[in-house]
C-alpha positions as CSV (number, residue, x, y, z in Angstrom):
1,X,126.6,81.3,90.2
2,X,124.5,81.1,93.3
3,X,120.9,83.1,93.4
4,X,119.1,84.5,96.6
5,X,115.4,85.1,96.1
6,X,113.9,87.7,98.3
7,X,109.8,88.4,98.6
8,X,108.9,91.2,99.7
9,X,105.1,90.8,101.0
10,X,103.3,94.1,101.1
11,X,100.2,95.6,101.6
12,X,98.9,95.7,97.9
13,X,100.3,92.2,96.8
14,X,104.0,90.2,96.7
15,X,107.0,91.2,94.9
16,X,109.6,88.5,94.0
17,X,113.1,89.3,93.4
18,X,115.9,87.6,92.1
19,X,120.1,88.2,92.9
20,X,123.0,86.9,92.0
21,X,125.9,86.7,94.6
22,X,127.6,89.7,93.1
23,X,124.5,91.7,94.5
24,X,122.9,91.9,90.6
25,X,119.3,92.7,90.1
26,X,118.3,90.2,87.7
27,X,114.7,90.6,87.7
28,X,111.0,90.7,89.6
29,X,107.7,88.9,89.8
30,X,104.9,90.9,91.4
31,X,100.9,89.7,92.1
32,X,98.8,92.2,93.8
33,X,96.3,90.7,96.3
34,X,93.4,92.7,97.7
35,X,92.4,94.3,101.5
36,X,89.4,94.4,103.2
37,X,88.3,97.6,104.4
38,X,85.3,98.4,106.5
39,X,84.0,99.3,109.4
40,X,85.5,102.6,109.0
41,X,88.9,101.4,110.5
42,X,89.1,98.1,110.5
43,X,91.6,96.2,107.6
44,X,92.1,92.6,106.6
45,X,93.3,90.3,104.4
46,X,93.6,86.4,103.4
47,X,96.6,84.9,104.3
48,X,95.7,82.3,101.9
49,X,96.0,85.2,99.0
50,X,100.1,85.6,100.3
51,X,100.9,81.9,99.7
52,X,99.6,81.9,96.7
53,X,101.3,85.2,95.2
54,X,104.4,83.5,96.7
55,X,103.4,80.5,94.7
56,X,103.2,82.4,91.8
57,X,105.8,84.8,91.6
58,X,108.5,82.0,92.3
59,X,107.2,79.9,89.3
60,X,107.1,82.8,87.1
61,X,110.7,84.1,88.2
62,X,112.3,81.6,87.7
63,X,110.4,80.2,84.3
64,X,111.2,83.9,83.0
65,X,114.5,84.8,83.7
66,X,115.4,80.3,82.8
67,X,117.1,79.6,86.7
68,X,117.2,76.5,87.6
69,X,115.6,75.4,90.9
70,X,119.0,73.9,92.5
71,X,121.2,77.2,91.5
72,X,118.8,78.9,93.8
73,X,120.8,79.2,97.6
74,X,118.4,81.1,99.6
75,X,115.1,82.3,99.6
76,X,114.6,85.4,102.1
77,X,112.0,87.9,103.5
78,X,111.0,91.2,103.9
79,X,107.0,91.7,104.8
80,X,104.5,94.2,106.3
81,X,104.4,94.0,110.5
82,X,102.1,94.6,113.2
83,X,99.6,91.9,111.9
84,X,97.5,89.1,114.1
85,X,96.8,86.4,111.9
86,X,95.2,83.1,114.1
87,X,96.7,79.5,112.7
88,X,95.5,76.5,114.2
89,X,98.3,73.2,115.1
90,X,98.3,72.8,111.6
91,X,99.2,76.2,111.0
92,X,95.5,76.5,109.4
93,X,94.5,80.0,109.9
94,X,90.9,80.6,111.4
95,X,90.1,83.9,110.4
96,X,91.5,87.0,108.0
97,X,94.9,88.6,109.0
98,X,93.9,91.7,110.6
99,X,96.4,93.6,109.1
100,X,99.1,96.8,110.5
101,X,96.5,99.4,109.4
102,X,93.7,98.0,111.6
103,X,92.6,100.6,114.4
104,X,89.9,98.4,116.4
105,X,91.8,97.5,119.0
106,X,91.4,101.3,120.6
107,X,89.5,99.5,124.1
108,X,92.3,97.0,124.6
109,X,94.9,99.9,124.0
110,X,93.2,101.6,127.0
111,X,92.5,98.7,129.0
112,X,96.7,97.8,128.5
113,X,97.5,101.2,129.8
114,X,95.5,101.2,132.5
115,X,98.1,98.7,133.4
116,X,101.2,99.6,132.2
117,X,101.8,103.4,131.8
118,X,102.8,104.8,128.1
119,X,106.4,105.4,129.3
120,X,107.3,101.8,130.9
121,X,105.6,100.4,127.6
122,X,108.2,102.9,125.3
123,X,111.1,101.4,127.6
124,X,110.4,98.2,127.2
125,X,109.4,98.2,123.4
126,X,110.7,100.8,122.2
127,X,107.2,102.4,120.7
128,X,104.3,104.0,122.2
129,X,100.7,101.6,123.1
130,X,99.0,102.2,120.3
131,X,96.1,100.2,118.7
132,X,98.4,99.2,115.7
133,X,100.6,96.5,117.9
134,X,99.8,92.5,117.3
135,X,99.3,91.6,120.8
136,X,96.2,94.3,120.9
137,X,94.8,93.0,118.2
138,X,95.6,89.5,119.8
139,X,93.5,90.9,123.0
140,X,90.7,92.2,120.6
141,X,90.3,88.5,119.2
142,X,90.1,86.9,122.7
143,X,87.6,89.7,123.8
144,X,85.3,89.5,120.5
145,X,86.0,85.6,119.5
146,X,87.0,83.8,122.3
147,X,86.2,80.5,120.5
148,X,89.0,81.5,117.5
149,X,91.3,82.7,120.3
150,X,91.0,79.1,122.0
151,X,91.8,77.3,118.6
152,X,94.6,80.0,118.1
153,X,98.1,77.9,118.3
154,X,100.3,80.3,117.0
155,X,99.5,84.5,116.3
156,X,102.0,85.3,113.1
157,X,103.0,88.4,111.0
158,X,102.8,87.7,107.2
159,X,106.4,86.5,106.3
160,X,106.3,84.3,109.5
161,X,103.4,82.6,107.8
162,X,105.1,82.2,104.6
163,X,108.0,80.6,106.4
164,X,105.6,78.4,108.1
165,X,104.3,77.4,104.7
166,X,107.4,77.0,103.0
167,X,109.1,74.6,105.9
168,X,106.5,73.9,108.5
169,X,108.1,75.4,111.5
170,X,106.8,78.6,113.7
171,X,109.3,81.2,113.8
172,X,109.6,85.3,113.9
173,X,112.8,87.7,113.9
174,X,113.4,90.4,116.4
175,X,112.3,93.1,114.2
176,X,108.3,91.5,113.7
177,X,108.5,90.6,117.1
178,X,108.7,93.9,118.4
179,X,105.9,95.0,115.9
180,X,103.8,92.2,118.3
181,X,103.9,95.0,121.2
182,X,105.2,92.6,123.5
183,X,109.0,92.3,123.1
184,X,111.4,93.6,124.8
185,X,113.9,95.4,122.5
186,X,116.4,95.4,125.9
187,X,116.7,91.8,126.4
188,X,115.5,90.8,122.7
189,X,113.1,88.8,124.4
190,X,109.1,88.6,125.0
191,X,107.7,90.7,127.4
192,X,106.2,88.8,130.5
193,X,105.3,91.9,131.9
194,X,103.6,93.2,128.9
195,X,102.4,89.7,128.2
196,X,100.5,89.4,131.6
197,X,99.3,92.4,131.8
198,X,97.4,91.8,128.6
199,X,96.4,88.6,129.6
200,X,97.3,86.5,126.5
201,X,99.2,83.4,126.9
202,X,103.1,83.3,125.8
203,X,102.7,80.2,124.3
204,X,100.7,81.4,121.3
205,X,103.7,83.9,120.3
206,X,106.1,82.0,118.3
207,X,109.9,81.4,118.9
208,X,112.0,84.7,118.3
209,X,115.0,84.4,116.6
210,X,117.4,86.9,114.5
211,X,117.0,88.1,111.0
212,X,119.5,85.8,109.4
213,X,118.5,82.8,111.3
214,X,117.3,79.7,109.1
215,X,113.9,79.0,109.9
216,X,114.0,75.5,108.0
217,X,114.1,73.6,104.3
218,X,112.0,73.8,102.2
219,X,109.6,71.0,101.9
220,X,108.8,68.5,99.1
221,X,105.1,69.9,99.0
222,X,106.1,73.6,99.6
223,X,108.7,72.4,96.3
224,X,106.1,71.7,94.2
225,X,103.6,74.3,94.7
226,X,106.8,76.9,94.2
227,X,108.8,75.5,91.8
228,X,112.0,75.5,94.4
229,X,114.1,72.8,95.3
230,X,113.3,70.7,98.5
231,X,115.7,71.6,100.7
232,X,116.2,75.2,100.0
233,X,117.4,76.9,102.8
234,X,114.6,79.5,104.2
235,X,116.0,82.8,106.4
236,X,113.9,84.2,108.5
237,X,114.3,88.0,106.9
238,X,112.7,91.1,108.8
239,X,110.1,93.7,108.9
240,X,109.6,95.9,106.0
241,X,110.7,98.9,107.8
242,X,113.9,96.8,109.2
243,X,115.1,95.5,105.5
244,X,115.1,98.5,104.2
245,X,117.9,99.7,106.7
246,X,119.8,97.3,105.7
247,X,119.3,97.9,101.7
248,X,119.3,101.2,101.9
249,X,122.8,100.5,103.5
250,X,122.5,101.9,107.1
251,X,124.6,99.0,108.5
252,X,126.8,100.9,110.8
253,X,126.2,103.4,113.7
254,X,125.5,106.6,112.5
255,X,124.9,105.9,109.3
256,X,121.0,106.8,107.9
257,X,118.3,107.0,105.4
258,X,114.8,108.6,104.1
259,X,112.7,106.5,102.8
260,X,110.0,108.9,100.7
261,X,106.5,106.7,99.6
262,X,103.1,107.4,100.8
263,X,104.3,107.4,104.3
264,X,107.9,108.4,104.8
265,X,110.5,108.2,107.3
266,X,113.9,108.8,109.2
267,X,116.1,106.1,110.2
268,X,119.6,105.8,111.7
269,X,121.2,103.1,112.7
270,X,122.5,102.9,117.0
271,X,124.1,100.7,119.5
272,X,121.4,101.3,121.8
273,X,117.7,102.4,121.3
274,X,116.9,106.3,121.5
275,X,114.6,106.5,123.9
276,X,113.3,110.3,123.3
277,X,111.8,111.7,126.5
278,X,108.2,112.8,124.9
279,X,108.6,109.3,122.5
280,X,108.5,111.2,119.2
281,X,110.4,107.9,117.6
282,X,110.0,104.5,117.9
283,X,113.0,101.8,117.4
284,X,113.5,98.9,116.0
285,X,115.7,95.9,116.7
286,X,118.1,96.0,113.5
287,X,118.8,93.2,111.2
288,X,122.5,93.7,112.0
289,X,123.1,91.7,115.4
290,X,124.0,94.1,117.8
291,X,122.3,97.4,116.8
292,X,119.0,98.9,116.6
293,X,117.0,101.2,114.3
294,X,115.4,104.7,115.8
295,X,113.1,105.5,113.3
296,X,110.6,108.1,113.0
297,X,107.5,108.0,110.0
298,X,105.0,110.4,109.4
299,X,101.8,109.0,107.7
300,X,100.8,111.4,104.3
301,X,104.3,112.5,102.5
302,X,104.3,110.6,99.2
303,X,100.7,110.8,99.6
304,X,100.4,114.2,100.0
305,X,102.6,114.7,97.1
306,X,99.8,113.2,95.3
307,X,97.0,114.6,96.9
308,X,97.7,117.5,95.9
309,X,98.9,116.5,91.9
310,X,95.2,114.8,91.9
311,X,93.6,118.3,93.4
312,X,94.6,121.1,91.9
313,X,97.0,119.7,89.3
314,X,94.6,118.8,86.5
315,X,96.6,120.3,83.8
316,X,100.0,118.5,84.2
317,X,98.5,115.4,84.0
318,X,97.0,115.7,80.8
319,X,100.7,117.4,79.6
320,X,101.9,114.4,81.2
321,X,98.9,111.9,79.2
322,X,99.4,113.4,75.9
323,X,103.6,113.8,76.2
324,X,103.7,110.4,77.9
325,X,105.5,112.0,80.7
326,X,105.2,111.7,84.4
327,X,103.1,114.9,85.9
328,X,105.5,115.2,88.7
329,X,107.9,116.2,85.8
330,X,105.9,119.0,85.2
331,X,104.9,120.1,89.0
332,X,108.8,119.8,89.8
333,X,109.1,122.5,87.0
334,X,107.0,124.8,88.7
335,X,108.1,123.9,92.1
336,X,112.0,124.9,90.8
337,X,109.9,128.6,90.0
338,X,109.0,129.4,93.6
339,X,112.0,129.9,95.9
340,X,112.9,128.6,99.3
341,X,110.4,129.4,101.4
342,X,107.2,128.9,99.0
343,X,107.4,132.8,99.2
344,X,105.5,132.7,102.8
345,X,103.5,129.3,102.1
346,X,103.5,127.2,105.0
347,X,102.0,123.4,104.2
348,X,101.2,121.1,107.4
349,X,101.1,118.0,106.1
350,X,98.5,115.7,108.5
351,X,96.3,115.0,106.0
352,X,95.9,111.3,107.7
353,X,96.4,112.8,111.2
354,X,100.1,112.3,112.2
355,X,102.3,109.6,113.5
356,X,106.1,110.9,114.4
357,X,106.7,113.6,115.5
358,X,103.2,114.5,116.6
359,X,101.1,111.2,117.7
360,X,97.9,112.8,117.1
361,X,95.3,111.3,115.2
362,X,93.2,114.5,114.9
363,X,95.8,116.8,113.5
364,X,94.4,118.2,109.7
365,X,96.6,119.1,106.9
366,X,96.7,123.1,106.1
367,X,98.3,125.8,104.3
368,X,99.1,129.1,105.9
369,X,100.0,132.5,105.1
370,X,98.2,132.8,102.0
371,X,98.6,135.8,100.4
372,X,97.3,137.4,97.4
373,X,100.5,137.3,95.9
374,X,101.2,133.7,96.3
375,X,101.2,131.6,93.0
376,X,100.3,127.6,92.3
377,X,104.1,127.1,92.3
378,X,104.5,128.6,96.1
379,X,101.3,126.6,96.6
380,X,103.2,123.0,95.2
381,X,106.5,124.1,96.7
382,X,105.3,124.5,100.4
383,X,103.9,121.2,100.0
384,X,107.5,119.3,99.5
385,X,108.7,121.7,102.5
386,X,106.3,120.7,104.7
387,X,106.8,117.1,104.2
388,X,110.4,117.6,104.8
389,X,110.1,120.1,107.5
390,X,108.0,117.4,109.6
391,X,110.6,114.8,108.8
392,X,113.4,116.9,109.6
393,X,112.3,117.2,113.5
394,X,112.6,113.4,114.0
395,X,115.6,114.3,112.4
396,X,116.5,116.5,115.0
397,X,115.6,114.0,117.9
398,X,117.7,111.4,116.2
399,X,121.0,113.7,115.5
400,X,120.9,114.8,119.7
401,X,121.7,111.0,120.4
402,X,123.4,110.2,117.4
403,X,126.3,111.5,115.2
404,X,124.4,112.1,111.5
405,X,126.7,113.0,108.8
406,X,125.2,112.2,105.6
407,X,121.6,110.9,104.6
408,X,120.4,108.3,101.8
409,X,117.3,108.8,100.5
410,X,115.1,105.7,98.9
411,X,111.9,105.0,97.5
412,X,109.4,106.4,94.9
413,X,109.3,110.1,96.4
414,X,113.0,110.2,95.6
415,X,112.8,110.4,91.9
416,X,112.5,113.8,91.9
417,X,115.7,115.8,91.7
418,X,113.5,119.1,93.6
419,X,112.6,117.4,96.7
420,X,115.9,115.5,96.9
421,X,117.7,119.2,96.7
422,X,114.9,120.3,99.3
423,X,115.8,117.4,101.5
424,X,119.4,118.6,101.6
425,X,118.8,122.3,102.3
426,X,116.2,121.8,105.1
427,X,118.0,118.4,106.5
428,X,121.7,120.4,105.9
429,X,123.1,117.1,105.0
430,X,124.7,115.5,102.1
431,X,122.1,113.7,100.8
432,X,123.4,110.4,98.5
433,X,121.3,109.0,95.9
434,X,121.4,104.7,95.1
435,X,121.0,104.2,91.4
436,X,117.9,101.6,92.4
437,X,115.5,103.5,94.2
438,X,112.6,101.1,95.0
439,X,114.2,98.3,96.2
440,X,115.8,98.7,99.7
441,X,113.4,96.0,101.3
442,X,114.2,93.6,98.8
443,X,117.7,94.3,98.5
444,X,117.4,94.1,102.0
445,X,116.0,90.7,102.6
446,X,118.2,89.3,99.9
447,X,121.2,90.8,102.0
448,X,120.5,88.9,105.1
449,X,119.3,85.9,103.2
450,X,122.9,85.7,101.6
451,X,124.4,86.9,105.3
452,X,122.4,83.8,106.7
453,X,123.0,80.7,104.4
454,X,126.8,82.2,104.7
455,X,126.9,83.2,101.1
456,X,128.2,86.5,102.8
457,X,130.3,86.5,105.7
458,X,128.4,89.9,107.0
459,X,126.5,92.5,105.8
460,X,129.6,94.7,104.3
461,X,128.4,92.3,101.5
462,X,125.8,95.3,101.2
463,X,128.2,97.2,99.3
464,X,127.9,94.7,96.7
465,X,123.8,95.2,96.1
466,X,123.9,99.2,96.4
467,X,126.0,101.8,93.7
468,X,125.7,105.8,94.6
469,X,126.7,107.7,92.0
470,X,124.9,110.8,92.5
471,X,124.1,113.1,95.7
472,X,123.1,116.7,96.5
473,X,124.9,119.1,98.8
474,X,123.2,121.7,100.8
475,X,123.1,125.0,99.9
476,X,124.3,126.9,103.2
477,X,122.9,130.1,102.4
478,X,119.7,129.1,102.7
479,X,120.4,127.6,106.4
480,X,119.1,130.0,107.9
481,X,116.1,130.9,106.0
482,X,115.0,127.3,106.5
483,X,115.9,127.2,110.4
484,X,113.5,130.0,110.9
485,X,111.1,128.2,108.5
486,X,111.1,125.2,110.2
487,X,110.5,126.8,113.7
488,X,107.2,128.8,112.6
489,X,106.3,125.6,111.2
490,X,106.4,123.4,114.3
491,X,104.8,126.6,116.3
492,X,101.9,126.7,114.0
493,X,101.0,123.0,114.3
494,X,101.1,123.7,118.4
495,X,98.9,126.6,117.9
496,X,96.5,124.7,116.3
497,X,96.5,121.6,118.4
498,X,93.2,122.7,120.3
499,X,91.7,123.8,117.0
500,X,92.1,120.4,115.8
501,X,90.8,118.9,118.3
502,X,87.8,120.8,118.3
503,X,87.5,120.3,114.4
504,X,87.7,116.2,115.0
């Protein structure tokens, strides 16, 4: 039996799992690392604090589940994107990552579209100039520590590092790449244009390859600090937001998912990018050669789920304490008690401004047409609704360029049977449910891991990793109610557009 290993480097820390070649789940390692926040905006963390929960989880994944090193065939990636960590010519790094959520880079933002205007940018990367990009970060370090951006050999994302560690070559994938700000998602290529214009030299970028490409072995020291074999082959993987197309099974044109967490979003999978004319979405370079990955993510769904559970939902979590029960089992109770359409409660759900569809940082999260009639459960209802509203008009902009039958839906915000039947009515798709929710970036990397050390002979293999045996069908007589819904709720964020601005 061969094993693929897949880590999964996020934000909070490193989760290792381990397959089999049937696609089996056999078990996970996770290590949480920490972040640096401060200066309002500014985020960072030690890249040294990855290795080392790679390190970690390895030894302890395979001492738990008793694997022997040489029965392991691939190890794989899946990490957070838009970073800027420095490494030296021995891959050394000279200062803290500066991580995706990092806004300092607002002046080189400006100064790049001075340059290059927000539309030729969004043709050429497929995403807007925004201060979230590598490369701006990249142009923040040369403006603020020229001497580190002079030692700087290479500027990685966080798996690219880990591959560096674990073989000792420089390599990214397509999909990190373009989280740089500076590929072009046309010609799957760096940007020289972009590239000039921001006045950073190509050679620090590494080499750009595809998801399943092997970036190396691994090495006799990597080996001993892991606990792999030396000469493990090491793919490449993708962006977080890339792997989970792929686990989440969108492998084919047309076909999609909703990923529901803190931030949530709509993917589909094309042949071409969807370039939307008032770039609402972003794309991605997919995993799968030969197709890309229009996407659209809000910032606070999950998270406004739970901003509103911690708020005004005191007494379901002590239910939930003393039952040892999950307070969204009790909220989803009382959201089943108000009907569709919150009974007039419109939610607007920018409670950390708003990314897709609305690119506005100062946006504010609101209720509207409270009325003295209106209960908690109308309150905790509109909330879902608004969350699925916003996400249903990048819906909208991806299903005018793309044929949208049916929708998966992933992650932690999927649990709940409510907002899965909620998805449905406002989306008016089937919506199919995998049986493991919280995995599709490992499931993922491990996919194109197998795909790219020929385990697999292509990524049908995904069929192997994901089982749907559940899904929820929309209930057509309420199309209409939440059509009419959906447009006062995109006319009430417009109306307020000025007030928010003035509020910020």
């Amino acid at each position: 039996m061969k094993y693929i290993i897949a880590h999964d480097l996020g934000t909070s820390g490193n989760k290792a799992t381990l397959f089999n070649e049937n696609g089996q789940l056999l078990g996970m390692e996770t290590k949480e690392y920490g972040v640096d926040f401060f200066h309002e905006n500014w985020a960072e963390q030690d890249a040294q604090d990855w290795w080392k929960a790679v390190c970690d989880t390895t030894n302890n994944l395979l001492g738990s589940l008793k694997i022997q090193a040489k029965d392991v065939a691939v190890v794989s990636f899946s990490g957070q994107m838009m970073g800027c960590l420095c490494v030296d010519r021995k891959g050394i790094p000279l200062r803290k990552s500066i991580i995706w959520a990092d806004q300092r880079a607002k002046q080189q933002s400006k100064h790049l579209e001075d340059k290059i205007s927000q539309w030729d940018f969004y043709r050429i990367t497929g995403h807007r100039n925004t201060p979230s990009y590598g490369i701006l970060k990249l142009m923040w370090v040369k403006d603020n520590q020229p001497e580190i951006y002079e030692k700087t050999f290479k500027m990685l994302n966080a798996k690219d590092y880990i591959v560096f560690r674990l073989t000792g070559n420089y390599y990214t994938d397509f999909s990190d790449a373009d989280s740089c700000g500076c590929f072009d998602i046309n010609t799957l290529s760096w940007s020289e244009k972009i590239i000039a214009a921001a006045g950073i030299d190509k050679d620090k970028l590494p080499d750009c390859r595809p998801s399943t490409f092997t970036g190396g072995a691994v090495t006799k020291e990597a080996a001993s600090l892991t606990g792999l074999k030396e000469g493990t082959p090491v793919i490449l993987g993708a962006g977080d937001g890339v792997t989970a197309n792929v686990g989440a099974g969108a492998i084919k044109e047309g076909k999609s998912y909703c990923c529901l967490g803190t931030s949530a979003w709509v993917t589909t999978t094309a042949k071409k990018p969807v370039f939307d004319e008032q770039m609402r979405i972003v794309n991605w370079p997919h995993a799968v050669p030969g197709l890309y990955a229009p996407n659209g993510t809000m910032q606070a769904a999950g998270a406004s789920y739970s901003w509103v559970k911690n708020q005004i939902c005191k007494m379901e979590q002590y239910e939930a304490e003393l039952h040892s029960r999950s307070p969204y089992d009790y909220i989803n109770e009382e959201i089943s008690n108000s009907p569709a359409g919150a009974n007039g409660v419109i939610f607007l759900p920018y409670l950390l401004g708003e990314r897709a569809p609305r690119w506005n940082s100062d946006a504010k999260g609101c209720f509207l047409g409270l009325k003295a009639e209106n209960t908690r459960n109308d309150l905790l209802r509109s909330v879902l609704e608004g969350v699925s509203m916003n996400l249903a008009l990048c819906l909208d902009i991806l299903k005018s360029k793309v044929n949208i039958e049916e929708m998966t839906v992933v992650g932690g915000g999927a649990k709940g049977e409510v907002w899965r039947q909620i998805l449905a009515d406002i989306f008016q798709l089937r919506i199919n449910v995998p049986d493991i929710l919280e995995e599709a970036g490992s499931m993922g990397a491990a996919i194109i891991g197998g795909v790219g050390a020929g385990i697999f002979n292509d990524f049908d293999a995904a069929s192997r990793f994901i089982s749907m045996n559940r899904y929820h069908l929309p209930d057509k007589t309420k199309l209409e109610k939440y059509k009419e819904l959906k447009e006062i709720f995109d006319e009430a964020y417009y109306q307020l557009e000025p007030v928010f601005k003035k509020m910020h």
